[in-house]
mmCIF file of the N, C-alpha and C atoms, coordinates in Angstrom:
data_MODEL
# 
_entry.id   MODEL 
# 
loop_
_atom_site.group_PDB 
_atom_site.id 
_atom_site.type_symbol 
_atom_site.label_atom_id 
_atom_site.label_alt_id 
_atom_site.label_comp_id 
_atom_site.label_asym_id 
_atom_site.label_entity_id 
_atom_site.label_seq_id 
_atom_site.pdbx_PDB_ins_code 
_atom_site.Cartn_x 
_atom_site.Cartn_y 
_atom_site.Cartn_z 
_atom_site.occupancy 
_atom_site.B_iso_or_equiv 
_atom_site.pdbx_formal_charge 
_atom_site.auth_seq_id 
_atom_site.auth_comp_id 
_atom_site.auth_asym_id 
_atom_site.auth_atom_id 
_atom_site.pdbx_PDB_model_num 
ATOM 1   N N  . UNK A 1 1  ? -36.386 -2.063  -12.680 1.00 0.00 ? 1  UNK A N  1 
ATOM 2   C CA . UNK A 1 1  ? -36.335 -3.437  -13.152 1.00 0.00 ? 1  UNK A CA 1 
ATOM 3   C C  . UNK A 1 1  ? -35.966 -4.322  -11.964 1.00 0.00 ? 1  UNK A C  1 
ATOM 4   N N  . UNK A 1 2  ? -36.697 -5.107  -11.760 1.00 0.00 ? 2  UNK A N  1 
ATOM 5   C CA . UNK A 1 2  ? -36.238 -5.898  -10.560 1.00 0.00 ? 2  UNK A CA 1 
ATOM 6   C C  . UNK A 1 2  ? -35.667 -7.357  -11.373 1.00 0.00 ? 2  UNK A C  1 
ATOM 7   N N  . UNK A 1 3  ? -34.240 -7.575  -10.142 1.00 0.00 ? 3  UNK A N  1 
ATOM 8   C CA . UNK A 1 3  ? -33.575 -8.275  -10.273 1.00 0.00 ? 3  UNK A CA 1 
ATOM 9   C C  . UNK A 1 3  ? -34.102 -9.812  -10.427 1.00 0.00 ? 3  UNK A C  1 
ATOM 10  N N  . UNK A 1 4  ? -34.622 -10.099 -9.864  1.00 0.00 ? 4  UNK A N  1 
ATOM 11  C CA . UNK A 1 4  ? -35.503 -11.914 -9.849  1.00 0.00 ? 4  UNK A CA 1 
ATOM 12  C C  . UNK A 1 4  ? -36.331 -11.784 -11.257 1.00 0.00 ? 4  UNK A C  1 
ATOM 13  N N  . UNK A 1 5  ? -36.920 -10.695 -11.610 1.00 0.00 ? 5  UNK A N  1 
ATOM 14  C CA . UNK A 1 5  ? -37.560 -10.839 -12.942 1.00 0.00 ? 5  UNK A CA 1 
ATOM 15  C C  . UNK A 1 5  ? -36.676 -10.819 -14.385 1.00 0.00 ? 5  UNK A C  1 
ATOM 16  N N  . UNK A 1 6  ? -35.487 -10.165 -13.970 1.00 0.00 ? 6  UNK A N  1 
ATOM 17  C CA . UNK A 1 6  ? -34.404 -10.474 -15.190 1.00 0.00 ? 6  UNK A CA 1 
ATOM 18  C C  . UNK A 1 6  ? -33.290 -11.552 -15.135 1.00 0.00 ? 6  UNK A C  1 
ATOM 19  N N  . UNK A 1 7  ? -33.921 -12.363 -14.076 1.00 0.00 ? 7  UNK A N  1 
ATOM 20  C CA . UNK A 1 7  ? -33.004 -13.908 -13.940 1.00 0.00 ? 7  UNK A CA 1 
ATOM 21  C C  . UNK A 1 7  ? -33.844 -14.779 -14.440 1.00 0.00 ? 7  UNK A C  1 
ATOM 22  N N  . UNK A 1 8  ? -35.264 -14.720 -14.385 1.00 0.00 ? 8  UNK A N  1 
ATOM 23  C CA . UNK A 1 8  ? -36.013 -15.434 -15.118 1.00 0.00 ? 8  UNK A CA 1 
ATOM 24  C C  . UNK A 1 8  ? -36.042 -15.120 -16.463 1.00 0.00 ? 8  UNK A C  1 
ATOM 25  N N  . UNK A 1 9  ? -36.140 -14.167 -17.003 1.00 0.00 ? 9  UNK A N  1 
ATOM 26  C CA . UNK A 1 9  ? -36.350 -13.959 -18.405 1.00 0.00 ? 9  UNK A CA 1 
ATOM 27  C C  . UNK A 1 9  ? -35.161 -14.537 -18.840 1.00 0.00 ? 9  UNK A C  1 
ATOM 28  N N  . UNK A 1 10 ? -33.960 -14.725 -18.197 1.00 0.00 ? 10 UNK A N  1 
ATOM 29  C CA . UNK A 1 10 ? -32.823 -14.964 -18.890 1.00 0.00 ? 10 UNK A CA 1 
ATOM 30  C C  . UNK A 1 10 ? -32.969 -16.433 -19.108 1.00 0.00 ? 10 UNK A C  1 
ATOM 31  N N  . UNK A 1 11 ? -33.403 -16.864 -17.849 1.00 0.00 ? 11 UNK A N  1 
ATOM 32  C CA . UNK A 1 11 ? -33.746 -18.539 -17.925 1.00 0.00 ? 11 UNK A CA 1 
ATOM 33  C C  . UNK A 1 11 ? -34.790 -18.978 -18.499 1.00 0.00 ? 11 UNK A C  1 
ATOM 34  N N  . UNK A 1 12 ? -35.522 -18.196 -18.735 1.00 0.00 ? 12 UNK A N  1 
ATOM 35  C CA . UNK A 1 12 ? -36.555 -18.530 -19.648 1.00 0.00 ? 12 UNK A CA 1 
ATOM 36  C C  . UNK A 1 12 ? -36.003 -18.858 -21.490 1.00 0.00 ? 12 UNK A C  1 
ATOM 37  N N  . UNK A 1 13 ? -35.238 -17.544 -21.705 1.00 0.00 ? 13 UNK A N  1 
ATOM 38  C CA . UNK A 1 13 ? -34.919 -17.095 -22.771 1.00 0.00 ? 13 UNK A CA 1 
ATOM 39  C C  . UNK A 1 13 ? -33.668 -18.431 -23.070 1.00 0.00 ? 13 UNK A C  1 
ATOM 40  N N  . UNK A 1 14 ? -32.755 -18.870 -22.279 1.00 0.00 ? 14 UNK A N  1 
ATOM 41  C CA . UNK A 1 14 ? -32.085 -19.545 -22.104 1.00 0.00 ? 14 UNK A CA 1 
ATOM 42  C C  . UNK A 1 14 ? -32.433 -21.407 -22.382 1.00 0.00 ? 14 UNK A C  1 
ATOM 43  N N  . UNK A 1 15 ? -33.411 -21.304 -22.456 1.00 0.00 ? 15 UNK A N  1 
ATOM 44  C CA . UNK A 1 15 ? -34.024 -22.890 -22.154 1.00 0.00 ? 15 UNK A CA 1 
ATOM 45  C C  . UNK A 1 15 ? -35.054 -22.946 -23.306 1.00 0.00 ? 15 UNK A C  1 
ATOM 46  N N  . UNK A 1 16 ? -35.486 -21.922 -23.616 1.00 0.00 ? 16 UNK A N  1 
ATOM 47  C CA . UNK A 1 16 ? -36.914 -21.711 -24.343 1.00 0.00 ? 16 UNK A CA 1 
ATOM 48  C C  . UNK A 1 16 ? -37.843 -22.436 -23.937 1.00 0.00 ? 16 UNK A C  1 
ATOM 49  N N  . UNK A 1 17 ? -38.371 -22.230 -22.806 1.00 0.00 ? 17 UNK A N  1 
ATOM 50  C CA . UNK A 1 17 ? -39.549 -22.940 -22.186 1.00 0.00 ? 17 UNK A CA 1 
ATOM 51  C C  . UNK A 1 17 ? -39.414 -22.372 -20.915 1.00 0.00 ? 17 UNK A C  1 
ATOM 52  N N  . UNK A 1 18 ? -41.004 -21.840 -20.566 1.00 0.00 ? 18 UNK A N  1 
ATOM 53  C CA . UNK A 1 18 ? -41.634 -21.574 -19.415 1.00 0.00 ? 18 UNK A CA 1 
ATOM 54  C C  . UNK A 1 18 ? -41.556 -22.811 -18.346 1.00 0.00 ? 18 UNK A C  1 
ATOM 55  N N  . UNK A 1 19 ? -42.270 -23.688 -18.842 1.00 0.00 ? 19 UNK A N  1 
ATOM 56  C CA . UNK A 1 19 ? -42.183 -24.877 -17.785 1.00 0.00 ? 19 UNK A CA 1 
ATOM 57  C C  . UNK A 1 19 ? -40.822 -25.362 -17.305 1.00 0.00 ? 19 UNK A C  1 
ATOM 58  N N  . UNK A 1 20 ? -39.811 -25.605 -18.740 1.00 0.00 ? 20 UNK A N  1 
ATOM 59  C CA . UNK A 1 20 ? -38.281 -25.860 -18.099 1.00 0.00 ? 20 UNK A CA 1 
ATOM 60  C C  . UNK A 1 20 ? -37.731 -24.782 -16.797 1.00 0.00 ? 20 UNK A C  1 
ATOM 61  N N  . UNK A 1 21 ? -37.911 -23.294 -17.523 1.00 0.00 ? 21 UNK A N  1 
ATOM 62  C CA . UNK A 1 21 ? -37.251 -22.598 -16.535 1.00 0.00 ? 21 UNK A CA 1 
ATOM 63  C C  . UNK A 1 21 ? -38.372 -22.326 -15.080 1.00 0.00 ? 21 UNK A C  1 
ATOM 64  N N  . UNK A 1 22 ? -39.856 -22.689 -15.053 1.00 0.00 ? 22 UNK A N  1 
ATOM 65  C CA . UNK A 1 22 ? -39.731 -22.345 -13.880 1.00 0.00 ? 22 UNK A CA 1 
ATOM 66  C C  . UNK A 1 22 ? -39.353 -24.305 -12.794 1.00 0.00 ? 22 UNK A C  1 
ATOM 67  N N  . UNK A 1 23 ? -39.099 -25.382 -13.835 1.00 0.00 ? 23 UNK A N  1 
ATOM 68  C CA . UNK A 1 23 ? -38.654 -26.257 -12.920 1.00 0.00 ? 23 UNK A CA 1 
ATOM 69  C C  . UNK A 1 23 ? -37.187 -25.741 -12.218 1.00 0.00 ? 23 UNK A C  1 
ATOM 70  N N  . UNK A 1 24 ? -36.282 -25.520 -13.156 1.00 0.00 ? 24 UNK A N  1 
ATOM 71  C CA . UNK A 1 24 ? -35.088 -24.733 -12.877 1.00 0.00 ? 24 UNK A CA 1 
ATOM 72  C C  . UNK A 1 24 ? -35.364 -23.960 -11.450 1.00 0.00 ? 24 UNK A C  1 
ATOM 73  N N  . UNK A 1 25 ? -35.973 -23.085 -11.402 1.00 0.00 ? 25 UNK A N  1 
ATOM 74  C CA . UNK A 1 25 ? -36.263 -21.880 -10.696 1.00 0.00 ? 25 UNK A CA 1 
ATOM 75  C C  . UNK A 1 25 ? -36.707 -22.074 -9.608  1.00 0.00 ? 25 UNK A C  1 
ATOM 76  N N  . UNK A 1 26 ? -37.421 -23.625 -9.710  1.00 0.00 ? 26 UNK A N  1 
ATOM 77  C CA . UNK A 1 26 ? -37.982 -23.349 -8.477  1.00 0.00 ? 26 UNK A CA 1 
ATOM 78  C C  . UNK A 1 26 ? -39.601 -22.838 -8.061  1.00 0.00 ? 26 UNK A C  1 
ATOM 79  N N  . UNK A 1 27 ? -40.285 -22.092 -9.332  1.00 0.00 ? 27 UNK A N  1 
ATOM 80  C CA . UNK A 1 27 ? -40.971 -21.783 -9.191  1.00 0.00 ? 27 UNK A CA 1 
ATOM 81  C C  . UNK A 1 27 ? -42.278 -22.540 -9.923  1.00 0.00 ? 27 UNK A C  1 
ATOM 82  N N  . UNK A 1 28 ? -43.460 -22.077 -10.013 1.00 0.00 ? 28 UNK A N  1 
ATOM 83  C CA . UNK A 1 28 ? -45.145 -22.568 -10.611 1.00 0.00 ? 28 UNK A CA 1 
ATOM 84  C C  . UNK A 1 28 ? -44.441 -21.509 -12.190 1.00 0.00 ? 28 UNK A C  1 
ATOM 85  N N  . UNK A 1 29 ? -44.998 -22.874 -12.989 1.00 0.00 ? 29 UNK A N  1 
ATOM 86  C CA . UNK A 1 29 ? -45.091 -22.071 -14.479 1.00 0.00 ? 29 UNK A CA 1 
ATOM 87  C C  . UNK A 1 29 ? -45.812 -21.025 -14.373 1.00 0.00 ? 29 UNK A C  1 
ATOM 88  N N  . UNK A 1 30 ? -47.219 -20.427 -13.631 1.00 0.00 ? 30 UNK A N  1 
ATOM 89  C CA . UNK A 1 30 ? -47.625 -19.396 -13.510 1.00 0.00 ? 30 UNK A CA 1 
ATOM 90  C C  . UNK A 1 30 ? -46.902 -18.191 -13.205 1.00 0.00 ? 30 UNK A C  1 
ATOM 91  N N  . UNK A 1 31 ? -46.288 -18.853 -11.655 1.00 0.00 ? 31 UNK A N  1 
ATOM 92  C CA . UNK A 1 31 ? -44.829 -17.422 -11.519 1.00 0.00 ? 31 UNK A CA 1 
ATOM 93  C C  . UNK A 1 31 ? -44.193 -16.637 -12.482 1.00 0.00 ? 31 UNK A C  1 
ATOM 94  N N  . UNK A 1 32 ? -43.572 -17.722 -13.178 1.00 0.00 ? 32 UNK A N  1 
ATOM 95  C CA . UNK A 1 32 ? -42.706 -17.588 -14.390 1.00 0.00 ? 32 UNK A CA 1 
ATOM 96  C C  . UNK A 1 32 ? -43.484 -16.655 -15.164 1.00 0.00 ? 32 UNK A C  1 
ATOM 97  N N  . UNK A 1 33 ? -44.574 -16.772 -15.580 1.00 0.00 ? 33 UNK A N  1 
ATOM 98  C CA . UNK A 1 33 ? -45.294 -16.240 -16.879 1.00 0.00 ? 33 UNK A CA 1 
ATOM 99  C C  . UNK A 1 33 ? -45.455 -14.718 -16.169 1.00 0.00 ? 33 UNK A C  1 
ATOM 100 N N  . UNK A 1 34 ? -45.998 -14.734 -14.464 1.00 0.00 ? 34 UNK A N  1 
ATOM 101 C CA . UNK A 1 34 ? -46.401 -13.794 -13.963 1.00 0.00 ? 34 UNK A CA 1 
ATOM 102 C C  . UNK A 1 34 ? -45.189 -12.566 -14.250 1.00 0.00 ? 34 UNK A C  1 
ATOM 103 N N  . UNK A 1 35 ? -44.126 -13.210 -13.731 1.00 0.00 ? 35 UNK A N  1 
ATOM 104 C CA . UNK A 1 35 ? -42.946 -12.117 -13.915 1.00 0.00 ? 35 UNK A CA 1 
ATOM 105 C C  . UNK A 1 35 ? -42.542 -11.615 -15.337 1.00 0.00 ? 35 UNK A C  1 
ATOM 106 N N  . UNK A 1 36 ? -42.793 -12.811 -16.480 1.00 0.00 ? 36 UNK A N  1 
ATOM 107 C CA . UNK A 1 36 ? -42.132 -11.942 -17.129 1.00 0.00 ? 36 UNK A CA 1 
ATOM 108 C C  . UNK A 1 36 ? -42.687 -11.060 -17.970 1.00 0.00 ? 36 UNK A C  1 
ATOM 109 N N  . UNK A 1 37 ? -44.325 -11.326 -17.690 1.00 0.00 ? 37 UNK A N  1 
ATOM 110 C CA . UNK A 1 37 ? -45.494 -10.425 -17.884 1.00 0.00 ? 37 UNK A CA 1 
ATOM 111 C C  . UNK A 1 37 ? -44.893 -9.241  -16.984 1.00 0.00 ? 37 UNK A C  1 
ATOM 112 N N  . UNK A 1 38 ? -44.878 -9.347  -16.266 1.00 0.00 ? 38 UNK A N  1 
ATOM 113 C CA . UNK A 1 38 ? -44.782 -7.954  -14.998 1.00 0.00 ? 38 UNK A CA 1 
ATOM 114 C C  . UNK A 1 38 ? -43.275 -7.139  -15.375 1.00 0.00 ? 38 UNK A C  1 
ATOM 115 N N  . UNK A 1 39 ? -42.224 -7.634  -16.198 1.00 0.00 ? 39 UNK A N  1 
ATOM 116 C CA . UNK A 1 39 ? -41.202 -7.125  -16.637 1.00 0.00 ? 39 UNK A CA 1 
ATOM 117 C C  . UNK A 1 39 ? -41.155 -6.465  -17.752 1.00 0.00 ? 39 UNK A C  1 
ATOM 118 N N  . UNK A 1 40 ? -42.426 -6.998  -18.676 1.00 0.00 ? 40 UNK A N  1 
ATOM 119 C CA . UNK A 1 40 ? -42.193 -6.575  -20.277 1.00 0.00 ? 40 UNK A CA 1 
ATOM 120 C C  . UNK A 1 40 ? -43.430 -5.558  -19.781 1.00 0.00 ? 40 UNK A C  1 
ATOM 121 N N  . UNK A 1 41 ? -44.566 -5.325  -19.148 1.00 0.00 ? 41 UNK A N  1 
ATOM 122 C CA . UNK A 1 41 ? -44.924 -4.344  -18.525 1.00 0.00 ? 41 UNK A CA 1 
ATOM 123 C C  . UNK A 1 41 ? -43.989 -2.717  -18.019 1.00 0.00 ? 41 UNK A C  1 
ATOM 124 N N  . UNK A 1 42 ? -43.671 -3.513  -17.192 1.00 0.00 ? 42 UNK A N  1 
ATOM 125 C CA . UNK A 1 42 ? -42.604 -2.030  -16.913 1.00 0.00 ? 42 UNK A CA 1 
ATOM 126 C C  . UNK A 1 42 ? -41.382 -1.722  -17.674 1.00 0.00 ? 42 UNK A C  1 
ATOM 127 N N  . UNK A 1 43 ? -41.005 -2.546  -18.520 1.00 0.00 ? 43 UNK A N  1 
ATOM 128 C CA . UNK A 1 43 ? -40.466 -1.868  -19.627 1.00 0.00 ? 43 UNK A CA 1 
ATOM 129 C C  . UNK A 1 43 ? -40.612 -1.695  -20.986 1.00 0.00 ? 43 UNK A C  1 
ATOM 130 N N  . UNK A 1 44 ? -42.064 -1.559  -21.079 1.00 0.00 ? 44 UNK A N  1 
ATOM 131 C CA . UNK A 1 44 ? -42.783 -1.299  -22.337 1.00 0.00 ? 44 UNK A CA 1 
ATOM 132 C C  . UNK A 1 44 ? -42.832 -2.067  -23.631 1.00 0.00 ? 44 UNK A C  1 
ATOM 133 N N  . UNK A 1 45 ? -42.259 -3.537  -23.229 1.00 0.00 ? 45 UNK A N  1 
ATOM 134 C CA . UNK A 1 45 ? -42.369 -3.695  -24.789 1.00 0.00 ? 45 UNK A CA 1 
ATOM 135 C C  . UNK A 1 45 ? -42.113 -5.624  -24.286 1.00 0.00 ? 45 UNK A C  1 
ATOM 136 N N  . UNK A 1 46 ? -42.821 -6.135  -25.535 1.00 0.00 ? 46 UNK A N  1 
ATOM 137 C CA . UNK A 1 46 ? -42.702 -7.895  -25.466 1.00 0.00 ? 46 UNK A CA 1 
ATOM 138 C C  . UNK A 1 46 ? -41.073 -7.791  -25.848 1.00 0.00 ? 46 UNK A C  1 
ATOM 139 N N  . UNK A 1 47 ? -41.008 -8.951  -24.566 1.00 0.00 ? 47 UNK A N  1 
ATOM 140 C CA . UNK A 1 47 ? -39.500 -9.468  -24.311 1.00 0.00 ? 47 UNK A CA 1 
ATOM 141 C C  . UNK A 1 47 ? -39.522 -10.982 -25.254 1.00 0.00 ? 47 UNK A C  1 
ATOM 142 N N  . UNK A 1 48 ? -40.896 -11.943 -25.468 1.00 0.00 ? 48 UNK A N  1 
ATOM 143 C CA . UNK A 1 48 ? -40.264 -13.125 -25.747 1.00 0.00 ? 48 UNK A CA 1 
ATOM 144 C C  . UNK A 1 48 ? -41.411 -13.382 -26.752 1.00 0.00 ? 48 UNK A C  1 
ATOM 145 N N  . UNK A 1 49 ? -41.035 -13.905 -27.492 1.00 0.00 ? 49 UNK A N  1 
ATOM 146 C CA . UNK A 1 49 ? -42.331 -14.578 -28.548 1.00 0.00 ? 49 UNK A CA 1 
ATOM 147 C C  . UNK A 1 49 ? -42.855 -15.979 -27.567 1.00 0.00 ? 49 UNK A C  1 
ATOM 148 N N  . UNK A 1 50 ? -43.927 -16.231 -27.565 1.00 0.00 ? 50 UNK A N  1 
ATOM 149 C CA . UNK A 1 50 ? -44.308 -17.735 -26.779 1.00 0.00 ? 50 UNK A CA 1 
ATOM 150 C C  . UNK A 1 50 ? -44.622 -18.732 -27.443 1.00 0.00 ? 50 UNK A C  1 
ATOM 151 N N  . UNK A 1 51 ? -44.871 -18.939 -28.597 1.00 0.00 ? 51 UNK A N  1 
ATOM 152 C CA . UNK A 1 51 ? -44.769 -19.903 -29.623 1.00 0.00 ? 51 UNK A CA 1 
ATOM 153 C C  . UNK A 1 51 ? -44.062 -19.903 -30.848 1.00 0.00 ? 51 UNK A C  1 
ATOM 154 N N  . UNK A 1 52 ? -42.896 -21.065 -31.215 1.00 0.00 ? 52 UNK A N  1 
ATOM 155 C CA . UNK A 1 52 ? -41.870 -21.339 -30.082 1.00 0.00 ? 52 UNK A CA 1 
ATOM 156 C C  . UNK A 1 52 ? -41.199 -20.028 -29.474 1.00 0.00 ? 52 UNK A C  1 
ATOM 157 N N  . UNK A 1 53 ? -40.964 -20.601 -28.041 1.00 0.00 ? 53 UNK A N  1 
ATOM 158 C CA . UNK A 1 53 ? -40.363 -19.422 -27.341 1.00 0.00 ? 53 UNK A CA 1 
ATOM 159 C C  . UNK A 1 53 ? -38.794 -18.679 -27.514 1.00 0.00 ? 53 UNK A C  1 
ATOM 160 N N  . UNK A 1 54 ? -39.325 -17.490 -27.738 1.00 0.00 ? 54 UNK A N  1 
ATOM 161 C CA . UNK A 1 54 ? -37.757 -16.814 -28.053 1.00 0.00 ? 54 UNK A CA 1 
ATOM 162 C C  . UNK A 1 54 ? -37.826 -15.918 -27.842 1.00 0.00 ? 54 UNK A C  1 
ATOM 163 N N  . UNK A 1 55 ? -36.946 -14.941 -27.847 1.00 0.00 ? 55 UNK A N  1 
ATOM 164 C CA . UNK A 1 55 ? -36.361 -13.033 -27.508 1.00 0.00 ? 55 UNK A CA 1 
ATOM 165 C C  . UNK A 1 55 ? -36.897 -12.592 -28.947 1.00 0.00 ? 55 UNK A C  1 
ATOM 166 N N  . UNK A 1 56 ? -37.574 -11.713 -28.753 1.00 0.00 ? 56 UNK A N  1 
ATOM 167 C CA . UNK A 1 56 ? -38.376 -10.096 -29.477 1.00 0.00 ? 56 UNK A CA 1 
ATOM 168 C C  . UNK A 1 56 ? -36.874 -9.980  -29.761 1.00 0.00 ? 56 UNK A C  1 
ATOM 169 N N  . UNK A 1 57 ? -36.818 -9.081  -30.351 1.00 0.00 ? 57 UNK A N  1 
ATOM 170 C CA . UNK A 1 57 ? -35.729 -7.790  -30.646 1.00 0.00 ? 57 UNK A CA 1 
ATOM 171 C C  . UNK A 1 57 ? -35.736 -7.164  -29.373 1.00 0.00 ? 57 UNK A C  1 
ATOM 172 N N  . UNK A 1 58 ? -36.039 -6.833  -29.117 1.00 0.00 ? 58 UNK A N  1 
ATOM 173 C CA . UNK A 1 58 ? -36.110 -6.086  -27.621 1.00 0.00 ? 58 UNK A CA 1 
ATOM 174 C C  . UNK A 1 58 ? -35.480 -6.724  -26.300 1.00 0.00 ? 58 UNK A C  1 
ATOM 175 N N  . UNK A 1 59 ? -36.235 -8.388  -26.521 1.00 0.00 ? 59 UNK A N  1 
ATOM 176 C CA . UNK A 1 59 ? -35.732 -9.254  -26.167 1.00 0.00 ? 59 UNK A CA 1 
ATOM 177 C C  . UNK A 1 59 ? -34.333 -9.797  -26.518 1.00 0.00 ? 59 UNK A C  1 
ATOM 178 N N  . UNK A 1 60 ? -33.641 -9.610  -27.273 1.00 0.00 ? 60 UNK A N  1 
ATOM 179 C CA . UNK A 1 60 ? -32.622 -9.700  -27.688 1.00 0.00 ? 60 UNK A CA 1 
ATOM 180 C C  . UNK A 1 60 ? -31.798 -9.171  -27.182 1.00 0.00 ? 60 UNK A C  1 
ATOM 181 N N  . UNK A 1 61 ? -31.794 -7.693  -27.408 1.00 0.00 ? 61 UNK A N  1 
ATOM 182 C CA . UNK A 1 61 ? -31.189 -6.602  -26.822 1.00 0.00 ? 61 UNK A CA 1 
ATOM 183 C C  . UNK A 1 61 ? -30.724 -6.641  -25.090 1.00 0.00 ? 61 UNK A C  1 
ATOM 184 N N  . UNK A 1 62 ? -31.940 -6.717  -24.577 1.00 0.00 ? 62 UNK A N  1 
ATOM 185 C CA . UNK A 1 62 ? -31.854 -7.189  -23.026 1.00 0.00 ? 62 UNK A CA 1 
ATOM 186 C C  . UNK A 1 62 ? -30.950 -8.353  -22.469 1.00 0.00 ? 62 UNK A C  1 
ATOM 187 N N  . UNK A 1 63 ? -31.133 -9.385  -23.544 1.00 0.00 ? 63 UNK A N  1 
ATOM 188 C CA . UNK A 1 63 ? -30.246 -10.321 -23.274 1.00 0.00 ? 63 UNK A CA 1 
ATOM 189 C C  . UNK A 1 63 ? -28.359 -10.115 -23.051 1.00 0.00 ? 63 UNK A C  1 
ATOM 190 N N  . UNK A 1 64 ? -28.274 -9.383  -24.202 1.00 0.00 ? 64 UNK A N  1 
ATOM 191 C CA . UNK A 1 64 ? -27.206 -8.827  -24.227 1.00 0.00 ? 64 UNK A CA 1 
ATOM 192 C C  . UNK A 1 64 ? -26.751 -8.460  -22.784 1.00 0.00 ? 64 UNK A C  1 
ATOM 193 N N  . UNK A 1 65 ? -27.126 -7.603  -22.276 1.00 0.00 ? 65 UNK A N  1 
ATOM 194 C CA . UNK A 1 65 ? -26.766 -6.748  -21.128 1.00 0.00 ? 65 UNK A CA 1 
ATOM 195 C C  . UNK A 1 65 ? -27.431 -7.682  -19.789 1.00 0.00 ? 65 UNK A C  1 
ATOM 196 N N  . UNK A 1 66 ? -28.001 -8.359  -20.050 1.00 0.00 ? 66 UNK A N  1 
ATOM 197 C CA . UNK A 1 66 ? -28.676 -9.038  -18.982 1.00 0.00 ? 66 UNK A CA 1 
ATOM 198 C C  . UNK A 1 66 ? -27.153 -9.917  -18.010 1.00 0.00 ? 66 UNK A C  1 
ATOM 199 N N  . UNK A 1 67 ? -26.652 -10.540 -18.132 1.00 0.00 ? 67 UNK A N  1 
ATOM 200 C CA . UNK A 1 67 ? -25.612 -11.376 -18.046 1.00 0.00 ? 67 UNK A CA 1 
ATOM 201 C C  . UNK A 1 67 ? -25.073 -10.327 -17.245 1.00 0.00 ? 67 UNK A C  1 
ATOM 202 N N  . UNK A 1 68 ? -23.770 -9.503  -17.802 1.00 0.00 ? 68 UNK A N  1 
ATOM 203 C CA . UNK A 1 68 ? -23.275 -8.394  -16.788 1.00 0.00 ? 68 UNK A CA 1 
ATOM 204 C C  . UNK A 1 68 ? -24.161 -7.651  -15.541 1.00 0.00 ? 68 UNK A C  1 
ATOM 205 N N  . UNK A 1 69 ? -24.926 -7.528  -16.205 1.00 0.00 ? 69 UNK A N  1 
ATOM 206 C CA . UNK A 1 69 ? -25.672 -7.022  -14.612 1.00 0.00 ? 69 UNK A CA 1 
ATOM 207 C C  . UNK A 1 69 ? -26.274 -7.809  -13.816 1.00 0.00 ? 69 UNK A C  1 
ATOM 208 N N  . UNK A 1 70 ? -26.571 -9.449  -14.297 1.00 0.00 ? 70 UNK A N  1 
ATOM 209 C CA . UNK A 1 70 ? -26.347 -10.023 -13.201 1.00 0.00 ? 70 UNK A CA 1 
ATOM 210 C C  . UNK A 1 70 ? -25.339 -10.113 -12.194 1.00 0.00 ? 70 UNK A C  1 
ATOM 211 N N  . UNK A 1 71 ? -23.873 -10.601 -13.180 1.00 0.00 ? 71 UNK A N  1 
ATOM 212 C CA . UNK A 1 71 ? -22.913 -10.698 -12.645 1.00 0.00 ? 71 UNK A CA 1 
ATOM 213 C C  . UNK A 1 71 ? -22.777 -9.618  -11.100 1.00 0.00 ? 71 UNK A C  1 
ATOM 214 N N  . UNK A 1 72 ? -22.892 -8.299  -12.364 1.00 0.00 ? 72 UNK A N  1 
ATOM 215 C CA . UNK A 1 72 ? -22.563 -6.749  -11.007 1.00 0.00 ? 72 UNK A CA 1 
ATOM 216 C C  . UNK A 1 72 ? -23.526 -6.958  -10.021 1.00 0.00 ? 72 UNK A C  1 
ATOM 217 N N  . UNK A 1 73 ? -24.574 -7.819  -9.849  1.00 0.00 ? 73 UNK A N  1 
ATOM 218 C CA . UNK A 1 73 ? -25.593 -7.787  -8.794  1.00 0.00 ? 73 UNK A CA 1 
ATOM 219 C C  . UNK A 1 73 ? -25.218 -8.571  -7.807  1.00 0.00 ? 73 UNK A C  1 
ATOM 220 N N  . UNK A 1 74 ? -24.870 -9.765  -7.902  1.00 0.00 ? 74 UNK A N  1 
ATOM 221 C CA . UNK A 1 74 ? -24.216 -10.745 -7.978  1.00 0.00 ? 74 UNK A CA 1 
ATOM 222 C C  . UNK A 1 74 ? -22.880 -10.459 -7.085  1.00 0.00 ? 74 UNK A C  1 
ATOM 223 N N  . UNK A 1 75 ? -22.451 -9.735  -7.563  1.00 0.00 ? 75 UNK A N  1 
ATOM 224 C CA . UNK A 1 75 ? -20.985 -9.170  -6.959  1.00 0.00 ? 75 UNK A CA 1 
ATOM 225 C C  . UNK A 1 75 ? -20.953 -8.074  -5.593  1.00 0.00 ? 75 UNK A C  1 
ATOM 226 N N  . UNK A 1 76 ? -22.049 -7.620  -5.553  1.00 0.00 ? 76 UNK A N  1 
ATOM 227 C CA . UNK A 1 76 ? -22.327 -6.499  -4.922  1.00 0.00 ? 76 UNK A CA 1 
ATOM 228 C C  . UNK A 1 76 ? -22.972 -7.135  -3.399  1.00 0.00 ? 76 UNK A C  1 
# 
């Protein structure tokens, strides 16, 4: 799981909007979409509903734990 793709999902998930979080970010709404396509890819399963935008169950779950392991990344 790479780290930049679970800071976006969080900010994504966080804002509910692609366009908000990639102004946030810094990045092209494409980026945004690119990663968190490329995240729910390698971990098998939809992270966000896109109309309106929100956390899957799965997505949910991730959220949870998402936060601390920023932090520990963060810290390290």
């Amino acid at each position: 799981m790479d780290p930049q793709q679970l800071r976006t999902f969080v900010t994504v998930a966080r804002l509910a909007s692609f366009s908000e979080a990639a102004r946030e970010l810094g990045y092209t709404q494409s980026a945004v979409s690119q990663q968190i396509a490329a995240l729910e890819a390698d971990l098998g399963a939809a992270l966000l509903v896109r109309r309106p935008v929100g956390p899957t169950g799965a997505g949910q779950r991730l959220l949870e734990h998402a936060a601390p392991l920023l932090v520990r990344l963060e810290a390290a």
